[in-house]
KEBA-364592 format. One line per 5 residues: number of its first residue (from 1); their letters; for each residue y, x, z of C-alpha. Coordinates in Angstrom, 1 decimal. Example, Ala and Ser with C-alpha at 12.3 -4.5 7.8 and 13.67 -1.06 7.14 Angstrom:
% KEBA-364592
1	as	-4.5/12.3/7.8  -1.1/13.7/7.1
END
This chain:
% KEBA-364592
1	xxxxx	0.0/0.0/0.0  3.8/1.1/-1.0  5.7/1.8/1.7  8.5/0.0/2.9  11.4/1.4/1.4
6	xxxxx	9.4/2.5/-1.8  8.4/-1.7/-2.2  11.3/-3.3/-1.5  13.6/-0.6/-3.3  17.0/-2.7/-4.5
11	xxxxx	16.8/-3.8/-8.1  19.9/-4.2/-9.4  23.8/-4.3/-8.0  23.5/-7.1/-5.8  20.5/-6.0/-3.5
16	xxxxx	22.0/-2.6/-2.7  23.5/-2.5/0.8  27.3/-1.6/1.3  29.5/0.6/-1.5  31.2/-2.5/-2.4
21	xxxxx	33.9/-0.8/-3.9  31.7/1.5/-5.9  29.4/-1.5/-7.1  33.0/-2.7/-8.3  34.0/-0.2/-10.0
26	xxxxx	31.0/-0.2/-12.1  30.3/-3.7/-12.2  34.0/-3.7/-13.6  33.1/-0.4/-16.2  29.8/-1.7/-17.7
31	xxxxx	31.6/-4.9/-18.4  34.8/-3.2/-19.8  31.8/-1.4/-22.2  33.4/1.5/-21.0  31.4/3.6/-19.6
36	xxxxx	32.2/6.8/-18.2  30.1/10.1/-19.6  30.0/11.9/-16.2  29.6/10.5/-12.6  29.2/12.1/-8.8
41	xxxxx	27.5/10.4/-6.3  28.2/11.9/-2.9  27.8/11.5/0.9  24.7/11.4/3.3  20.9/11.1/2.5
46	xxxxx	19.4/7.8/2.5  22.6/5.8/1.6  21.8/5.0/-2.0  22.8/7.5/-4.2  19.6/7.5/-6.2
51	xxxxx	19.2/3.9/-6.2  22.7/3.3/-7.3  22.0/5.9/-10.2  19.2/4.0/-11.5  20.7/0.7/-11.1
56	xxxxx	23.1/2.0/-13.7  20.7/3.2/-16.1  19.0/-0.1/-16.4  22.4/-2.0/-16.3  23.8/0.2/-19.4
61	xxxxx	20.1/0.4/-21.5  19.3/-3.7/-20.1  18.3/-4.9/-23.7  19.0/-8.6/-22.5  22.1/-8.2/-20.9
66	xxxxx	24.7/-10.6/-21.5  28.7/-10.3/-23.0  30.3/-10.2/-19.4  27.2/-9.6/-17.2  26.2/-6.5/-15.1
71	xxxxx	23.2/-7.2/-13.5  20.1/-5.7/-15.4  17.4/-8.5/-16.0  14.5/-6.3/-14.7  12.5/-8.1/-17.3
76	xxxxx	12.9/-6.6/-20.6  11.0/-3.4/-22.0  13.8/-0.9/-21.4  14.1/-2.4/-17.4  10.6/-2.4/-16.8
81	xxxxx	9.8/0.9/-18.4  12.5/2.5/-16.0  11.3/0.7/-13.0  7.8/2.6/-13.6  9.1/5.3/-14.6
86	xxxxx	8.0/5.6/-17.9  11.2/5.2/-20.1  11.6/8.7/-22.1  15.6/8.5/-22.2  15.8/8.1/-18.2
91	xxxxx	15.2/11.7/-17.3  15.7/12.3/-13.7  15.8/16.2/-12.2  15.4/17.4/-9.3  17.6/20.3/-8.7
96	xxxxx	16.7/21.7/-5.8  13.4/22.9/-7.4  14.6/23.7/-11.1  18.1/25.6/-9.1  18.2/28.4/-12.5
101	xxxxx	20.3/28.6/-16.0  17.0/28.3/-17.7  15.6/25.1/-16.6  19.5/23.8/-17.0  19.0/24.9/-21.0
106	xxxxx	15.8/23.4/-21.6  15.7/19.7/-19.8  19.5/19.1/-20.2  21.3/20.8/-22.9  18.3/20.9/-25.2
111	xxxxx	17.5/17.3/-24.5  21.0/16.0/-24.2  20.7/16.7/-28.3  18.1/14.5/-28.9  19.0/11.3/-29.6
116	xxxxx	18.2/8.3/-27.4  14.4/6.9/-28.5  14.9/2.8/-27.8  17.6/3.1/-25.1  21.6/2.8/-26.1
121	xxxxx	22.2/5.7/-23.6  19.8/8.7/-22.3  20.5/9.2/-18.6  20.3/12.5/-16.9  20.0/11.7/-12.7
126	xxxxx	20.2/15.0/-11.2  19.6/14.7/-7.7  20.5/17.6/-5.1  23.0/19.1/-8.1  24.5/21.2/-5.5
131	xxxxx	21.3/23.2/-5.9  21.6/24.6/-8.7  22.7/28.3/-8.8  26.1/29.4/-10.3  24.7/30.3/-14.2
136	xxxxx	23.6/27.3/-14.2  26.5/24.9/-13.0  28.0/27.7/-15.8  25.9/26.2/-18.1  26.2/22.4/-17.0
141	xxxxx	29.6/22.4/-17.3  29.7/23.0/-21.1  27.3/20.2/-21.6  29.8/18.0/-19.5  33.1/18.4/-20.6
146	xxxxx	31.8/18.0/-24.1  28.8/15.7/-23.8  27.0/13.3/-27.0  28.2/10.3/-27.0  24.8/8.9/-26.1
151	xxxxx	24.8/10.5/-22.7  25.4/9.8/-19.3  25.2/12.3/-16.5  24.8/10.9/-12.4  24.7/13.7/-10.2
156	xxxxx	23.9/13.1/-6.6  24.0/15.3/-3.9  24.6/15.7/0.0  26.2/18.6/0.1  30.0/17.9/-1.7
161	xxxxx	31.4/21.1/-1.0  28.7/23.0/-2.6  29.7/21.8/-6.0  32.1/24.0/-8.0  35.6/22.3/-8.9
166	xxxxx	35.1/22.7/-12.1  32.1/20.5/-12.3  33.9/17.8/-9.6  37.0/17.8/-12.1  34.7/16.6/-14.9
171	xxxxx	33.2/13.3/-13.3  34.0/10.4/-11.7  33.5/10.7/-8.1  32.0/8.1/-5.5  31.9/8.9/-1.9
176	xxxxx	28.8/6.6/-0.1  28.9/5.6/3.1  26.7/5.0/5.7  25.5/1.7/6.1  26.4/-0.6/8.8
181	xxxxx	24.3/-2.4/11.2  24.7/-5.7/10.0  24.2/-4.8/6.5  20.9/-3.2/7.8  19.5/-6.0/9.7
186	xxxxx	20.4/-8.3/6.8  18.1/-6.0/5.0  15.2/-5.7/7.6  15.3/-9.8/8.4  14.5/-9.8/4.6
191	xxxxx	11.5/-7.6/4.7  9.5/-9.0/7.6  10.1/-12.7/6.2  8.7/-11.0/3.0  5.8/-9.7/4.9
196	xxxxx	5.3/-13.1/7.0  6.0/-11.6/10.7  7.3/-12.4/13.6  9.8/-9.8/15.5  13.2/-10.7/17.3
201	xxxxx	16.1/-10.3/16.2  17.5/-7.5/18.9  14.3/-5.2/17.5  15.9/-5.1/14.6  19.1/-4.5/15.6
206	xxxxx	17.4/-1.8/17.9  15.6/-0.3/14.9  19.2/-0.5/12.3  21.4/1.2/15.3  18.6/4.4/15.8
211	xxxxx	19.0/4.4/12.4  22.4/5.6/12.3  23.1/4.3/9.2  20.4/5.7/7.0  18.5/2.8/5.7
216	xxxxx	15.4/4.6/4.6  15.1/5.8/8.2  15.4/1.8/9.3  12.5/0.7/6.8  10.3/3.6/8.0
221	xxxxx	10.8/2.9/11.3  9.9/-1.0/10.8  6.9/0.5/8.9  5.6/2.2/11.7  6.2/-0.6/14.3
226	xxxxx	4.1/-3.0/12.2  1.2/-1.0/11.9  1.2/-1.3/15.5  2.3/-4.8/16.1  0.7/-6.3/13.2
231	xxxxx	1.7/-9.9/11.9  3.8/-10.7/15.6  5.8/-7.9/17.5  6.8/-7.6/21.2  9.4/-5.5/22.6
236	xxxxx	6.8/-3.8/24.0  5.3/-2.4/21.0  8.5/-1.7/19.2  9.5/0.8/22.4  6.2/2.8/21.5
241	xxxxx	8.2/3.7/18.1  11.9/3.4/19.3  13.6/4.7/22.4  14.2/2.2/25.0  18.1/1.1/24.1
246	xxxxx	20.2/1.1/26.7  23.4/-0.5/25.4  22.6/-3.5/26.9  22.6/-2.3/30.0  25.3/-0.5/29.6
251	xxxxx	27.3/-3.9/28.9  25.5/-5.4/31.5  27.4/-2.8/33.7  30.7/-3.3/32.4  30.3/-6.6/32.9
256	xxxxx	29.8/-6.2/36.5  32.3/-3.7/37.1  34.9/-6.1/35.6  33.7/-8.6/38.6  33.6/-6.0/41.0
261	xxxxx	29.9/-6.3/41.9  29.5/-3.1/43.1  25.7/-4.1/44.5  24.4/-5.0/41.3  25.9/-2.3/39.1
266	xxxxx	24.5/-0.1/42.0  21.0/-1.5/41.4  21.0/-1.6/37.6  21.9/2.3/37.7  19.5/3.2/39.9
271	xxxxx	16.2/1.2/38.1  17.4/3.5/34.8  16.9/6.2/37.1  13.4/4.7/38.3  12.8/3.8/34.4
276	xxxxx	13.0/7.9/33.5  16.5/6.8/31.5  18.2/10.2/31.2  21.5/9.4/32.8  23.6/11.7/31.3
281	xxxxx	23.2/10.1/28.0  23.5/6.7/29.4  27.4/7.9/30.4  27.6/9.2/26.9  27.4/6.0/25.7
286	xxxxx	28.7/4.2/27.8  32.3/6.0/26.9  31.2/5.1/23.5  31.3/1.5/24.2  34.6/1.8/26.4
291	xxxxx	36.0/3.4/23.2  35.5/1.1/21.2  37.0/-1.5/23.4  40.0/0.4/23.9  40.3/0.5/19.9
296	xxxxx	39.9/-3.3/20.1  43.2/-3.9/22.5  44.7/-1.5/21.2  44.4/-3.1/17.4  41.1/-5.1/16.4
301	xxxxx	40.9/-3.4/12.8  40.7/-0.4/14.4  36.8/-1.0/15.8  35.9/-1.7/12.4  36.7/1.8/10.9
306	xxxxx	36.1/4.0/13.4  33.8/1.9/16.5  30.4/2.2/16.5  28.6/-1.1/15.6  26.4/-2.5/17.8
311	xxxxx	25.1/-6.2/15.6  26.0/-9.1/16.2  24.0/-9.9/19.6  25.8/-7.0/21.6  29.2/-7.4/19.6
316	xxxxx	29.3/-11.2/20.8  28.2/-10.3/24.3  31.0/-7.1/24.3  33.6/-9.7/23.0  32.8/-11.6/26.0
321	xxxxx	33.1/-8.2/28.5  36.0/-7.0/27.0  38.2/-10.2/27.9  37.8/-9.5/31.5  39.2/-6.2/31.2
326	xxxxx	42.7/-4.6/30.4  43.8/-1.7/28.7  44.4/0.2/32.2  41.2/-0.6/33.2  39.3/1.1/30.4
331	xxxxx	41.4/3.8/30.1  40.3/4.2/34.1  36.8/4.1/33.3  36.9/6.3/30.1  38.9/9.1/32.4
336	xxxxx	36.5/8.8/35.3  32.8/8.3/33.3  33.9/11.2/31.1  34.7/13.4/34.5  30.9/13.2/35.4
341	xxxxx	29.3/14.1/32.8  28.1/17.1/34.1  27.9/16.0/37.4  25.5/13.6/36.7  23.3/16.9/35.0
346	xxxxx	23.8/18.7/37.4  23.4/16.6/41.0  20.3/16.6/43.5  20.9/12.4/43.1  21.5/12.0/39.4
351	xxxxx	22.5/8.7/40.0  25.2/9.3/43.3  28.2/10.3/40.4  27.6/7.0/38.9  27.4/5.4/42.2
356	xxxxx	30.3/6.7/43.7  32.3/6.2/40.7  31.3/2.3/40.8  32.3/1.8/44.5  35.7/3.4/42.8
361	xxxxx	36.0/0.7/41.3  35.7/-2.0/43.1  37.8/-0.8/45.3  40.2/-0.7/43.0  43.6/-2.9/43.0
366	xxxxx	44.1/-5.8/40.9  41.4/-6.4/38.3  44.1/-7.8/35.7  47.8/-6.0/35.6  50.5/-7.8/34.4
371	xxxxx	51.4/-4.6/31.7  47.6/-4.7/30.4  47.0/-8.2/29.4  44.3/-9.9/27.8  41.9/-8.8/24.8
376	xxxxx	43.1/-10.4/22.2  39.5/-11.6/21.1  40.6/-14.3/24.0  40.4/-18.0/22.7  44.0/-19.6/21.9
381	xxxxx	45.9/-21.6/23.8  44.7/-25.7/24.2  47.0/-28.2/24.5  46.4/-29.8/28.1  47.9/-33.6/27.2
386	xxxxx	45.2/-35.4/26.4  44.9/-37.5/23.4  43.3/-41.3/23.5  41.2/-42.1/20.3  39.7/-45.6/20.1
391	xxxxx	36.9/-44.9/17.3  33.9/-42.4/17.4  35.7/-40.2/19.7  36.6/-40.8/24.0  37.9/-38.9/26.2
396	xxxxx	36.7/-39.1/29.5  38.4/-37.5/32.5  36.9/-37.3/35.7  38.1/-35.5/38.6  36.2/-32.5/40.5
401	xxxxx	36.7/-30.8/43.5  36.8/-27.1/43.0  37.7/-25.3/46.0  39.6/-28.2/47.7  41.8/-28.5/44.6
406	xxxxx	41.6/-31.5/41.8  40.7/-30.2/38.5  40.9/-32.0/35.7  37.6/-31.4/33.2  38.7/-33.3/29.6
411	xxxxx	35.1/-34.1/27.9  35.1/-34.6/23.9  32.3/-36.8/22.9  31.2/-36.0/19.0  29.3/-38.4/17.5
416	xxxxx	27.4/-36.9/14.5  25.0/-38.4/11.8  22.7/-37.6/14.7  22.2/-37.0/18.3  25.8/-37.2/19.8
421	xxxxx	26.7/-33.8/21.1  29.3/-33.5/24.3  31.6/-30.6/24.2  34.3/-30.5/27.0  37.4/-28.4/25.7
426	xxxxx	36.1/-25.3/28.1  32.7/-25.3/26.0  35.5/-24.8/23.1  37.5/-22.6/24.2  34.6/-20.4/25.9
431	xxxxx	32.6/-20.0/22.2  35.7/-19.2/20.6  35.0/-15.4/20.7  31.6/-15.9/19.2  33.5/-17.6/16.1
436	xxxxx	35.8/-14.9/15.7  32.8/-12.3/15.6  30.9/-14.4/13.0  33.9/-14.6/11.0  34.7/-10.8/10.8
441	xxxxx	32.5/-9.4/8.5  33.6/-11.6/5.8  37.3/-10.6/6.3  38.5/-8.4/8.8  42.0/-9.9/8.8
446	xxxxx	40.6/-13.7/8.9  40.3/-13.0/13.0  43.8/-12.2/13.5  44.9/-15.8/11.6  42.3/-17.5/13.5
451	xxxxx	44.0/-16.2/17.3  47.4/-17.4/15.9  46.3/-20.9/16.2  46.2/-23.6/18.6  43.2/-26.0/19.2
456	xxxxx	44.9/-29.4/19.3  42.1/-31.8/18.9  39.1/-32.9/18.0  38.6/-36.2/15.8  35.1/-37.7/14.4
461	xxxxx	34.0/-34.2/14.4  36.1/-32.5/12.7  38.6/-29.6/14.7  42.5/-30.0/14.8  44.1/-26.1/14.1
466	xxxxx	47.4/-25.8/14.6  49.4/-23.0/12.4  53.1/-22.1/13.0  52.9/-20.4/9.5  52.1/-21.8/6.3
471	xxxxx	50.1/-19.4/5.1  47.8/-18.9/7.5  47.2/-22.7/7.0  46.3/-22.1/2.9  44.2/-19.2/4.0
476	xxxxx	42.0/-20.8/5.8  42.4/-24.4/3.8  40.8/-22.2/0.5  38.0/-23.3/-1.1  36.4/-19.4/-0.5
481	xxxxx	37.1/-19.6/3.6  37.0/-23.2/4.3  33.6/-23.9/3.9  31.9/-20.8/5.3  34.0/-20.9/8.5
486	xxxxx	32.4/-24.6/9.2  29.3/-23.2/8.9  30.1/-20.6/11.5  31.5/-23.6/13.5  28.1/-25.4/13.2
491	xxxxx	26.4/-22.8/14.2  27.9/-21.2/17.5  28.7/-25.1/18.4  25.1/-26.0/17.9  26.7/-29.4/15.9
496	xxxxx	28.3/-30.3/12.2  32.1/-29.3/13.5  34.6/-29.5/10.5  37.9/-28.6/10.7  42.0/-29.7/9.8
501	xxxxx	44.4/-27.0/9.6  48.1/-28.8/10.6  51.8/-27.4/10.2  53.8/-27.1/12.8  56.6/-24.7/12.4
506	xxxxx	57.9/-25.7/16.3  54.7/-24.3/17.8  55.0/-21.4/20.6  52.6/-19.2/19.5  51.0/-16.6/21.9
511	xxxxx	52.9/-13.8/21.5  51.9/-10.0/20.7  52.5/-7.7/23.6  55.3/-5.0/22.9  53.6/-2.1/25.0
516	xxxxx	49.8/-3.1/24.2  50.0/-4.9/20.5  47.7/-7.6/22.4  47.8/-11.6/21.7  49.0/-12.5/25.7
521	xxxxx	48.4/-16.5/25.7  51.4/-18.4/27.2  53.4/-15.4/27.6  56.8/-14.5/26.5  57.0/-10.8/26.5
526	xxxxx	59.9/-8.8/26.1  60.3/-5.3/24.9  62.7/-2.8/27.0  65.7/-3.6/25.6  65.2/-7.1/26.8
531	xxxxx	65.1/-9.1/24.1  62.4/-11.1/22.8  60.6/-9.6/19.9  61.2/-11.2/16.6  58.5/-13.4/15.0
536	xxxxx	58.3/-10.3/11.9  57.6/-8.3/14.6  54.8/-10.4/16.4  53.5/-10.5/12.9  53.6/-6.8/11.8
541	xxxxx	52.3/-5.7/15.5  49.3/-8.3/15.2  48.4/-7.5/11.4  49.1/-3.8/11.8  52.0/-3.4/9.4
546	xxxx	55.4/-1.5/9.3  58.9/-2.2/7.1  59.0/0.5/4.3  62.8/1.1/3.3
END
């Protein structure tokens, strides 16, 4: 049997993971018909260089491919004969075994004079180019800046700065990336669905985060784990392949040391140290996760370039963390965790650094400072009047005592084409986080339009969203966002939940803290000259923009 990464190899444009912009750029080219004579595929190993190369040959040589298509059919002689390998104008080389001039001579520049046999180009892939020794980039580059017509060169390699500038010069270059989690466990969810078996969701997300963004490594790894597991995998089994992950627990921890439960932090930290967890690694990443919340508050686009991603699970669950704590407070526990580091190596009690610095902490000041507000991933502002609806919906209020005090609890009852499903505005406002990290990967910026909003209602189930602005009413009233974003409500609110985006240009927005760039819900901050911050400044603070003269 194939293995995994071998079988389920992508196929054409659409199946390869990640590189958008490079699919797009030759999506764009092979429909143009204008095809470049030279390319460079660069970055780390098992990204898709190869793959990507191939893709190409089939797309350019696809016999049935259409007047404004891309995609080759993987059905016709010429993409079927590449797919096995037996095409004769597909000619890939492997540098780092034919590295001299000679071999350069005789499979390229000899062959590149050959016409094509029943292809419209002949392909040369040469993986690992930067192999090749210095005669024979020489020789290469006559062959590329004057090349048949007929021929297309991919070179791939690893290595960038290994590869002479005067070859570089000559091509188009593509820099890959590696791929993210998401993207991966998109990948792996297809593959055991494929092979019929069972395996929870957090394996995978296990399996795509040791990965480290190298999706051959990912489909190995799941390889492995089902010849152990078989048709239905435990957690249990998958550990035999994959270290134990500790990033739960690591949240786990934040979590409590935003509540100050110094007994139970104390107790997780100490059954990793019972469990064998190397502890000094566990601080490691535990300043990787503070990091990336820091990025967060500081500006949420930021954790998408440069924070590590953890899937959607542990992003949702970290979302939920990370509004409990300020800016002051992470910066705390980034200074203090990264302090005892060695300590923790180096102690009699691995775990006493890590203990005293949790009792630190709780017996800290103030868990919330005024200066150090709120993550923005909080949910918006609801209005508190309530609304009485004579038809499908009621509003109910009943009185609880909490502490001695009246609250007042506003239920929402949503009757559906089935079951009717009671959501109480704190059930709203509480998942609101989720729907922001289900709506990011499909547009970064579509979270920052969704926390300038105010929940005003909820009618025959469908949502009320305020906007001040008109067009973050049109952005998310088109016919590309609309209809994915109700499915994101459906699912995090477990019922069919449509939605109305209103105008109203009166509404007090929550604003965008002046020292921390943070949403701050019912807040009117004001910067140190004392006046209140302009709405273009709200809006280039929360989007991340500045006023070029």
């Amino acid at each position: 049997m194939a293995t995994l990464y071998r079988q389920y190899r992508p196929q054409n444009f659409a199946e390869i993971l990640g590189q958008n912009y490079i699919k797009t750029i030759l999506q764009n080219e092979i429909v143009a018909h204008k095809i470049a004579q030279a390319y460079l595929f660069c970055g780390p190993r098992a990204v898709g260089k190869t793959t990507m190369a191939r893709v190409l040959a089939k797309a350019v040589n696809c016999s049935n491919l259409k007047e404004g298509d891309y995609e080759p059919c993987n059905e016709c002689s010429n993409c079927v004969n590449i797919n096995t390998g037996r095409n004769l104008d597909i000619i890939e080389i492997d540098a780092a075994s034919n590295t001299g001039v000679d071999n350069v001579r005789e499979n390229i520049i000899s062959s590149s004079r050959i016409g094509s046999h029943n292809s419209h180009y002949k392909v040369f892939i040469i993986d690992e180019v930067h192999m090749l020794s210095i005669s024979a980039f020489n020789a290469l580059l006559k062959v590329l800046e004057e090349p048949p017509q007929h021929v297309i060169f991919i070179l791939c390699t690893t290595e960038i700065h290994k590869v002479p500038n005067t070859i570089i010069s000559r091509c188009q270059r593509f820099d890959f990336k590696r791929i993210g989690v998401v993207d991966m466990v998109k990948k792996l969810d297809y593959i055991v669905h494929q092979e019929n078996i069972k395996i929870d969701k957090s394996i995978l997300e296990s399996i795509a985060r040791y990965s480290d963004g190298y999706m051959r490594d990912a489909e190995s790894l799941l390889g492995q784990i089902i010849s152990i597991g078989g048709d239905e995998i435990t957690q249990e089994e998958a550990d035999l392949v994959i270290p134990k992950n500790d990033l739960n627990e690591i949240i786990t921890l934040l979590e409590y040391l935003s509540k100050k439960d110094a007994m139970r932090a104390i107790q997780l930290v100490n059954n990793l140290a019972d469990n064998g967890i190397n502890l000094k690694n566990f601080v490691v990443d535990m300043i990787e996760i503070l990091r990336k919340i820091m990025l967060g508050k500081v500006n949420p686009s930021l954790t998408s370039s440069l924070g590590l991603d953890l899937g959607e699970s542990l992003e949702i669950k970290l979302g939920q963390v990370s509004s409990e704590l300020n800016l002051e407070q992470i910066i705390r526990f980034i200074e203090r965790f990264n302090s005892i580091i060695q300590e923790v190596k180096n102690s009699f009690i691995a775990q006493l650094p890590l203990e005293l610095a949790i009792v630190e902490f709780s017996l800290a000041g103030e868990t919330r400072a005024k200066s150090f507000p709120a993550s923005p991933s909080i949910a918006p502002p609801i209005k508190s009047n309530p609304v009485v609806i004579k038809e499908k919906i009621t509003i109910v209020e009943e009185v609880r005592e909490v502490e001695n005090k009246p609250e007042i609890a506003e239920k929402i009852i949503v009757t559906t084409d089935g079951p009717s499903v009671d959501l109480s505005r704190e059930e709203i406002a509480a998942k609101w986080a989720e729907v922001l990290v289900r709506v990011k990967p499909l547009n970064h910026s579509l979270p920052f339009v969704l926390q300038a909003c105010e929940i005003s209602d909820v009618k025959n189930s469908k949502l009320l969203l305020t906007f001040k602005y008109r067009f973050h009413k049109d952005r998310v009233n088109s016919a590309q966002i609309k209809p994915v974003l109700e499915k994101f409500l459906a699912e995090v609110y477990g019922t069919p939940l449509n939605f109305e985006a209103l105008l109203d240009e009166n509404l007090v927005l929550a604003e965008v803290s002046t020292e921390t760039a943070e949403v701050v819900p019912g807040t009117n901050n004001i910067d140190n000259n004392n006046e209140p911050p302009s709405s273009m400044d709200n809006i280039m603070k929360a989007f991340g923009g500045e006023i070029i003269n």
